[in-house]
VOROGU-604682 format. One record per residue (C-alpha): residue number from 1; residue in three letters; x, y, z. Coordinates in pm, 1 decimal. Layout:
NUM ALA X Y Z
...
***
This chain:
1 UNK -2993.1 -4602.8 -4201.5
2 UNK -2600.1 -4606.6 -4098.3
3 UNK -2428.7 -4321.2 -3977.9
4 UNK -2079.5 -4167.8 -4137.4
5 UNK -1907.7 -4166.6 -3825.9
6 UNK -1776.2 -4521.9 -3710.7
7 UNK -1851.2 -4442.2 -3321.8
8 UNK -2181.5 -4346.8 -3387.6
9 UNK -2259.0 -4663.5 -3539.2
10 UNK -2102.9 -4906.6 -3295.0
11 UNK -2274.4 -4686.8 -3007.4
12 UNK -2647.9 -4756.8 -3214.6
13 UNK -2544.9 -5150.1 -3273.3
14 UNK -2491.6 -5172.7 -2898.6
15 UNK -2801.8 -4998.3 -2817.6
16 UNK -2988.9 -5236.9 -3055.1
17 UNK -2862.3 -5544.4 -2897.7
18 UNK -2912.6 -5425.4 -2558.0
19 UNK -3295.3 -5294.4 -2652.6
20 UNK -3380.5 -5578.6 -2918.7
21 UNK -3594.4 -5326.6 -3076.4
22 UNK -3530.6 -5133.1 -3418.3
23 UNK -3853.4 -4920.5 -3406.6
24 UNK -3772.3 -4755.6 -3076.5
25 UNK -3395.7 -4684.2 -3205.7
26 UNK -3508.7 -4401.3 -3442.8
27 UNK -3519.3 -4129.0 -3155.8
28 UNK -3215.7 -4244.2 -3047.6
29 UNK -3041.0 -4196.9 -3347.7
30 UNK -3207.8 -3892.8 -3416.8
31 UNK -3080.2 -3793.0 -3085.4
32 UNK -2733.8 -3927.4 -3166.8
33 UNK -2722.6 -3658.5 -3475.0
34 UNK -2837.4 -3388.1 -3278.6
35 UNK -2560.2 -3434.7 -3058.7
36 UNK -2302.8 -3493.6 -3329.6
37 UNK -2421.4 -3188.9 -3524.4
38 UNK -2440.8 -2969.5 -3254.4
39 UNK -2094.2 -3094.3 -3131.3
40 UNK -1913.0 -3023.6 -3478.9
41 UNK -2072.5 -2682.5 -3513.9
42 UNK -1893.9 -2627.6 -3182.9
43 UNK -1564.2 -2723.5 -3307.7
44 UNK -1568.7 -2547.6 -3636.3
45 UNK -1701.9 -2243.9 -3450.4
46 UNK -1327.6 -2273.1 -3224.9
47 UNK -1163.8 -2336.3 -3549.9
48 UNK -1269.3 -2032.2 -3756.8
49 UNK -1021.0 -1776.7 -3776.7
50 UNK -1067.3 -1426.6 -3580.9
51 UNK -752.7 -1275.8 -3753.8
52 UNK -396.6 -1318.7 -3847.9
53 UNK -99.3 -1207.0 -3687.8
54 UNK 193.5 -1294.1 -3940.5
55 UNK 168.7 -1665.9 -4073.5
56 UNK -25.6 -1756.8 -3729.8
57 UNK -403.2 -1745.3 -3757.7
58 UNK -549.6 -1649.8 -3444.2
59 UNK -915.9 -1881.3 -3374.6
60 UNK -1157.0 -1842.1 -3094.0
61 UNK -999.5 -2186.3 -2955.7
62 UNK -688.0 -2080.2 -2932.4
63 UNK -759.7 -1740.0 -2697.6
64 UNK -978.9 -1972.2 -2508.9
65 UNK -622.4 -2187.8 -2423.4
66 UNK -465.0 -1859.9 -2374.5
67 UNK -663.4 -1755.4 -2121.8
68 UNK -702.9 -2113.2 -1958.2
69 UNK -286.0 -2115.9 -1928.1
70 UNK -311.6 -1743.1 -1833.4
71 UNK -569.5 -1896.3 -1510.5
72 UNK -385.6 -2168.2 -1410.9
73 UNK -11.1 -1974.8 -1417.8
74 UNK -258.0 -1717.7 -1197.2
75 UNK -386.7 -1954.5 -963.5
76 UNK -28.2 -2132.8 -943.1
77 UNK 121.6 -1825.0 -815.7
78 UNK -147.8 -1788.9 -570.6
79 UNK -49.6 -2131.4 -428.3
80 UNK 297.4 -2098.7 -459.2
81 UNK 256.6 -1761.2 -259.4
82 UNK -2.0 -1930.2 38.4
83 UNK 291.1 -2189.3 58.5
84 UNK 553.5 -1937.1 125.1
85 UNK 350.7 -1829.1 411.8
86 UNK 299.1 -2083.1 546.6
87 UNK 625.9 -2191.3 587.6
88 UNK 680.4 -1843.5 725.9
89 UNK 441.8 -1876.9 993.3
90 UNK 673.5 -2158.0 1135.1
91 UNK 916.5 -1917.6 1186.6
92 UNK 898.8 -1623.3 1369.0
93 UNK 1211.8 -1483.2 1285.7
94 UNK 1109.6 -1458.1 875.1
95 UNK 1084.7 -1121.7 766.2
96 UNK 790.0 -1033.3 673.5
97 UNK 860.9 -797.7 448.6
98 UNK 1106.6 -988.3 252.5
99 UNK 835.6 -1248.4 280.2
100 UNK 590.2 -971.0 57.0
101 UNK 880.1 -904.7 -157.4
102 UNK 971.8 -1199.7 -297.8
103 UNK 581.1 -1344.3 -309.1
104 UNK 551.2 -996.5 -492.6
105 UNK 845.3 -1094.1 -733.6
106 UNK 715.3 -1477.4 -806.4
107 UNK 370.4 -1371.0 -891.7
108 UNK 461.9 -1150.1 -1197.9
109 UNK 756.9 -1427.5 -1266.5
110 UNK 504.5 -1660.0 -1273.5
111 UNK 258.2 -1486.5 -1435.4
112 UNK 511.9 -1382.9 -1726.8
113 UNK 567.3 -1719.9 -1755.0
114 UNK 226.2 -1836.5 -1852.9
115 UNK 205.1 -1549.1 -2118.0
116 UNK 491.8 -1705.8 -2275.3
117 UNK 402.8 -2035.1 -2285.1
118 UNK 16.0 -1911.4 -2405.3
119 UNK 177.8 -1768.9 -2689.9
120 UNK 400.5 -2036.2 -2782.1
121 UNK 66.9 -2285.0 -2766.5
122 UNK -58.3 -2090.7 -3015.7
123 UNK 255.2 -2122.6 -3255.4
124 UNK 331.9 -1738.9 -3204.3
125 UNK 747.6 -1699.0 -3204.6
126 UNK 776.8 -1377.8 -2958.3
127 UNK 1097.6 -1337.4 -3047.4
128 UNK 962.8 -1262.7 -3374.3
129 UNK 629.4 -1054.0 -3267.4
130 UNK 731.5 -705.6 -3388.1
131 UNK 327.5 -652.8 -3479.9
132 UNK 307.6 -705.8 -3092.9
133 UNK 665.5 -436.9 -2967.0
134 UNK 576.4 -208.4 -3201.1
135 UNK 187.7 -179.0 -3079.5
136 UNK 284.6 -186.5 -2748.0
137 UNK 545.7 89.4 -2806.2
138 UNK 284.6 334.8 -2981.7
139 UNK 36.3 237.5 -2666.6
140 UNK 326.6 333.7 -2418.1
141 UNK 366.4 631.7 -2585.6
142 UNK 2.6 752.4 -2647.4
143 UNK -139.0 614.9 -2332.5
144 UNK 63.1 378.3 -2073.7
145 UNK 369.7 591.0 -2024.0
146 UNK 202.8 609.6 -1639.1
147 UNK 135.6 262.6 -1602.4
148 UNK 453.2 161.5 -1708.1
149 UNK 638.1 419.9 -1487.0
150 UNK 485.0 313.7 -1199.7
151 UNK 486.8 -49.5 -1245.0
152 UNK 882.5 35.4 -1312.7
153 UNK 901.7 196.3 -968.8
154 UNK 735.5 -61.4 -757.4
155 UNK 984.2 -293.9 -883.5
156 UNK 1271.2 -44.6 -771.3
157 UNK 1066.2 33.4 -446.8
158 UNK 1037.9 -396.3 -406.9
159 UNK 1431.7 -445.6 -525.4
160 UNK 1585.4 -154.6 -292.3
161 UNK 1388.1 -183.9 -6.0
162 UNK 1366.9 181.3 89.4
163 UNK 990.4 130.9 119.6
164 UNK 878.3 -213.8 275.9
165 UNK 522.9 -329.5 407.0
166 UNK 504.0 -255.7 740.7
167 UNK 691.3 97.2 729.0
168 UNK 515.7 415.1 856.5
169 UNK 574.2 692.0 607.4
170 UNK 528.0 1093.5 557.4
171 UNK 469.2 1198.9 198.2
172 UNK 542.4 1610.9 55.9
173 UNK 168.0 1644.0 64.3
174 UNK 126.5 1561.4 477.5
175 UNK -10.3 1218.2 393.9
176 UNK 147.6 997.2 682.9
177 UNK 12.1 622.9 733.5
178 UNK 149.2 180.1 743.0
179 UNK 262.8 109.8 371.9
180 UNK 25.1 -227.8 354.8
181 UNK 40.2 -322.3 12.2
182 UNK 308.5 -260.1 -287.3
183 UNK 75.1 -403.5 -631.0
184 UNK 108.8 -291.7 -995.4
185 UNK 70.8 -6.8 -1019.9
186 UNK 4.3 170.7 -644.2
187 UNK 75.7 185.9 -330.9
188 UNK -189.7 116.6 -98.9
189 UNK -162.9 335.4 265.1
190 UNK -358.3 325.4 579.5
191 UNK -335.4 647.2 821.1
192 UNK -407.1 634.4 1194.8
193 UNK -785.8 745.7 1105.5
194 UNK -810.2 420.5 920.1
195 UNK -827.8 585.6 603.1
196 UNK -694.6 359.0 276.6
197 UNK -508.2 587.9 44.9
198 UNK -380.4 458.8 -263.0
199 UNK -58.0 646.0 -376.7
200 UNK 107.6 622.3 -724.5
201 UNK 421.8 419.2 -728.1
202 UNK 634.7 679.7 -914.4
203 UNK 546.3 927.3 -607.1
204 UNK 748.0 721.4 -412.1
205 UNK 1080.8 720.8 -624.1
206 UNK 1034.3 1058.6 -777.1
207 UNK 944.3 1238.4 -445.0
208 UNK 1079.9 1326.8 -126.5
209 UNK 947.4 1046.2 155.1
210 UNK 1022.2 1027.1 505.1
211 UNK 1014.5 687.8 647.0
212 UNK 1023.4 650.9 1005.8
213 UNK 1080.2 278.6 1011.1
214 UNK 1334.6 226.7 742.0
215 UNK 1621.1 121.8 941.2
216 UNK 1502.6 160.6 1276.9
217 UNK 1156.0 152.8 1494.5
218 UNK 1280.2 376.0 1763.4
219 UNK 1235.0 790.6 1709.1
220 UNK 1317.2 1032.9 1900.9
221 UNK 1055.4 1344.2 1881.2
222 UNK 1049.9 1742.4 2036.7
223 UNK 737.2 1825.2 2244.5
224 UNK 787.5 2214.3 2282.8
225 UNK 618.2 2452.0 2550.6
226 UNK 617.6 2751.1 2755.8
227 UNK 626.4 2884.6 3102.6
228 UNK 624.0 3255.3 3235.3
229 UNK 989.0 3440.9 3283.1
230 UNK 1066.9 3446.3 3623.2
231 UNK 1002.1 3029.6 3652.6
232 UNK 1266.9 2833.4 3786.4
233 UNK 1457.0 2631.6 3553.0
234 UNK 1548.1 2344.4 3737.1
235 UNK 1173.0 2300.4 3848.2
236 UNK 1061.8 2335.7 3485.1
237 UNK 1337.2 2026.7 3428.1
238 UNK 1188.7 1814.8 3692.3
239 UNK 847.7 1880.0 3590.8
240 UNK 904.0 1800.8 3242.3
241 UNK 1075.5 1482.4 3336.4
242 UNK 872.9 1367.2 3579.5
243 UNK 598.0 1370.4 3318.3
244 UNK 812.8 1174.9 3044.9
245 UNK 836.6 888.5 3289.1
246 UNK 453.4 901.9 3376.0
247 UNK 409.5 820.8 2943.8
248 UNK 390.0 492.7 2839.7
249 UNK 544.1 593.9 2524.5
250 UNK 905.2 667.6 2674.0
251 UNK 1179.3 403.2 2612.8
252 UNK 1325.0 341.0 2940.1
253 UNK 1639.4 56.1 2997.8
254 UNK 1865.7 271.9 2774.0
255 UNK 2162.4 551.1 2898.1
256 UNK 2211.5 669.5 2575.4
257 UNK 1849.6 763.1 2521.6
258 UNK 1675.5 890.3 2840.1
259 UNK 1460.9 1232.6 2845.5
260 UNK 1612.7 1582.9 2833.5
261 UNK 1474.6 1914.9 2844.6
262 UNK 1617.9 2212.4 2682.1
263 UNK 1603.5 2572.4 2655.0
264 UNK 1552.7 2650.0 2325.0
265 UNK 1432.5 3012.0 2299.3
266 UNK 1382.5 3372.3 2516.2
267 UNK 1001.8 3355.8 2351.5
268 UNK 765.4 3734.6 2327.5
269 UNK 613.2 3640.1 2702.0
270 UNK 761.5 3325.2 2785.0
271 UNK 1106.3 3078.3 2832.2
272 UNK 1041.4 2818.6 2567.2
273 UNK 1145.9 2458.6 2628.5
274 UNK 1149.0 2145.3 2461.2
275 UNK 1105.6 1784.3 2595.8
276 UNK 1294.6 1570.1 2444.2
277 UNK 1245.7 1192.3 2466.0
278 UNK 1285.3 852.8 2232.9
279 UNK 968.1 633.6 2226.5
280 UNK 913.2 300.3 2190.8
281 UNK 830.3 125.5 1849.3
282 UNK 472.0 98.6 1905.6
283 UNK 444.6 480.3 1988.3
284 UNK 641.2 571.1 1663.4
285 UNK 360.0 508.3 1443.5
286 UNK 115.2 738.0 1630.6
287 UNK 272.3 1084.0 1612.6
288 UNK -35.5 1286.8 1713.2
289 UNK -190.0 1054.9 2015.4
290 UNK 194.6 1098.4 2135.2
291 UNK 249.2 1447.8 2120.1
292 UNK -81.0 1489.4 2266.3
293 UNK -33.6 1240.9 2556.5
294 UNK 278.2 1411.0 2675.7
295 UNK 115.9 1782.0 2672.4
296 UNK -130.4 1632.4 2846.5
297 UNK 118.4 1506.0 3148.9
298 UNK 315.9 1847.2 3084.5
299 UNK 29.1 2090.3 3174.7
300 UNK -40.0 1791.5 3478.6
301 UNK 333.9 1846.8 3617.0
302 UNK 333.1 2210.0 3578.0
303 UNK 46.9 2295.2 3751.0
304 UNK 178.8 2072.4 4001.1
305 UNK 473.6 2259.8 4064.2
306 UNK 308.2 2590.2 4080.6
307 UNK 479.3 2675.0 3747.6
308 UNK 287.8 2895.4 3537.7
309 UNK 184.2 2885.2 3180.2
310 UNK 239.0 3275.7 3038.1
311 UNK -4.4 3414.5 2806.5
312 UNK 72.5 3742.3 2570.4
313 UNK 6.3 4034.6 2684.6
314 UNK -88.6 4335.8 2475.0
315 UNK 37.0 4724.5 2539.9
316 UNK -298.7 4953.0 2446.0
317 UNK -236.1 5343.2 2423.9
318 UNK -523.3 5524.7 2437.2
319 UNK -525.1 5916.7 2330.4
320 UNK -778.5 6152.4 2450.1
321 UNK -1018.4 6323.9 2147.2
322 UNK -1001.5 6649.7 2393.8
323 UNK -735.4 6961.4 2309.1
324 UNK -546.5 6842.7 2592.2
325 UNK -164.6 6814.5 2569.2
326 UNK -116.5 6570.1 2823.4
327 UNK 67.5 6271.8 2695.5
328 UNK -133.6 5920.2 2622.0
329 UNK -174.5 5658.7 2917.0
330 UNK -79.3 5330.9 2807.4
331 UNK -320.9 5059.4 2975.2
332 UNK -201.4 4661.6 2955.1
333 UNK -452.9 4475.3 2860.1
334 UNK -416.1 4085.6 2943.7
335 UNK -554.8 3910.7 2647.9
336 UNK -515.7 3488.2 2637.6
337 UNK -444.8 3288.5 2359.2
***
């Protein structure tokens, strides 16, 4: 029995010379059709049109190399992007933030790229796919206006560089955390708590956002507080002081920016003042362990000095039920906060 296809039939003669046996061939070649059958049902299974899109006939093979170029232009970019880094990690100097940027900016280069060329394997023209704008205009306007927008603003947030990984932010809402990633569509944000919030991009362009790192590590913050009429100033000053230097947050080595305390305010039962002092760039990112360290060393200092902390006190008239005419006595009643 010979077999249509010409391989087939050179790989049974050579089996029959090597064997020297024609009964003991039959499996073989039974074998041998199995595998042919099975392996041209496979290709005319990747050959059978799906659909149509224009003049192009879209078969299960050719999404299959779609998605193959799609993988490798992924996989690519994830190389080209370890690269990068480490390159970067030879120099200490390299931005890192640029670094994020422009990894950020080859990936969906990159990626882009291997749509294109997917398409074009398939013998699609995209400069010709209206089916494909015109779909992808009704889905922008039914459904991915959002996605869009934001993937829009994390390209202006990656281009302009007013929000950077690395930066410690304050959104409207009282969300303050590190930027640590800028992707698609979000940002993601960790606060001091080591809480992960992911934020839209388009909050960040559309919004009001303080960032506390943009140009600049070093802050300078207000720590106010109290003390009972009657205290003397200049002890208050030296007090106050004398706990800015005890922090470890204070920035020290510069004129310009040493520690002052002012007089801000004749308060309801006490002289307010305010410490004012720059910290160092590790301290900016902690806001509340700050504030909190120097009250701590404030109430330390004061106490100190014999300087005392005032209280409100509280006028309380009290008028007698009886016919008398004698006028109310008014009692002061201490009450802490």
């Amino acid at each position: 029995m010979r077999l249509a296809n010409p391989v087939a039939d050179a790989a049974l003669v050579a089996l029959q010379g090597l064997t020297g046996r024609e009964g003991g061939l039959f499996s073989v070649q039974s074998n041998w059709r199995s595998v042919e059958a099975f392996w041209q049902a496979t290709v005319g299974g990747l050959s059978r049109p799906l659909f149509a899109v224009g003049d192009v006939a879209i078969t299960v093979g050719s999404l299959l190399r779609v998605i193959v170029i799609f993988t490798l232009a992924w996989w690519l970019s994830r190389l080209v992007q370890l690269g990068m880094s480490r390159v970067a990690a030879y120099r200490p100097n390299f931005n890192q933030a640029s670094l994020y940027t422009l990894n950020r900016l080859l990936h969906y280069v990159v990626l882009t790229l291997g749509f294109i060329i997917g398409m074009a394997s398939i013998g699609l023209d995209l400069s010709k796919f209206a089916l494909f704008a015109s779909a992808l205009g009704v889905g922008v306007g039914f459904g991915l206006q959002n996605l869009i927008s934001n993937f829009v603003a994390g390209l202006v947030l990656l281009f302009e560089k007013s929000l950077k990984v690395g930066d410690f932010i304050e959104l409207e809402s009282g969300i303050s955390g590190e930027v640590r990633e800028i992707n698609f569509r979000s940002t993601l944000i960790t606060t001091n708590d080591n809480i992960d919030i992911v934020v839209p991009n388009s909050v960040f362009v559309n919004g009001h956002v303080t960032n506390w790192t943009m140009r600049d590590v070093i802050r300078r913050i207000h720590v106010p507080f109290g003390v009972a009429y009657g205290s003397d100033k200049d002890l208050v000053r030296t007090a106050a002081l004398e706990a800015a230097g005890i922090v470890r947050h204070t920035l020290t080595g510069i004129d310009s920016r040493q520690p002052q305390v002012w007089l801000t305010a004749f308060g309801d039962s006490s002289l307010n003042f305010e410490l004012i002092v720059w910290l160092t760039s590790e301290a900016v990112k902690r806001p509340g362990a700050v504030q909190a360290d120097y009250l701590w060393e404030i109430e330390t200092a004061l106490g100190k000095y014999g300087i005392e902390i005032p209280f409100p006190q509280r006028d309380l008239h009290i008028r007698s039920w009886s016919d008398s005419a004698q006028p109310p006595v008014p009692v002061r009643i201490d009450q802490p906060t």
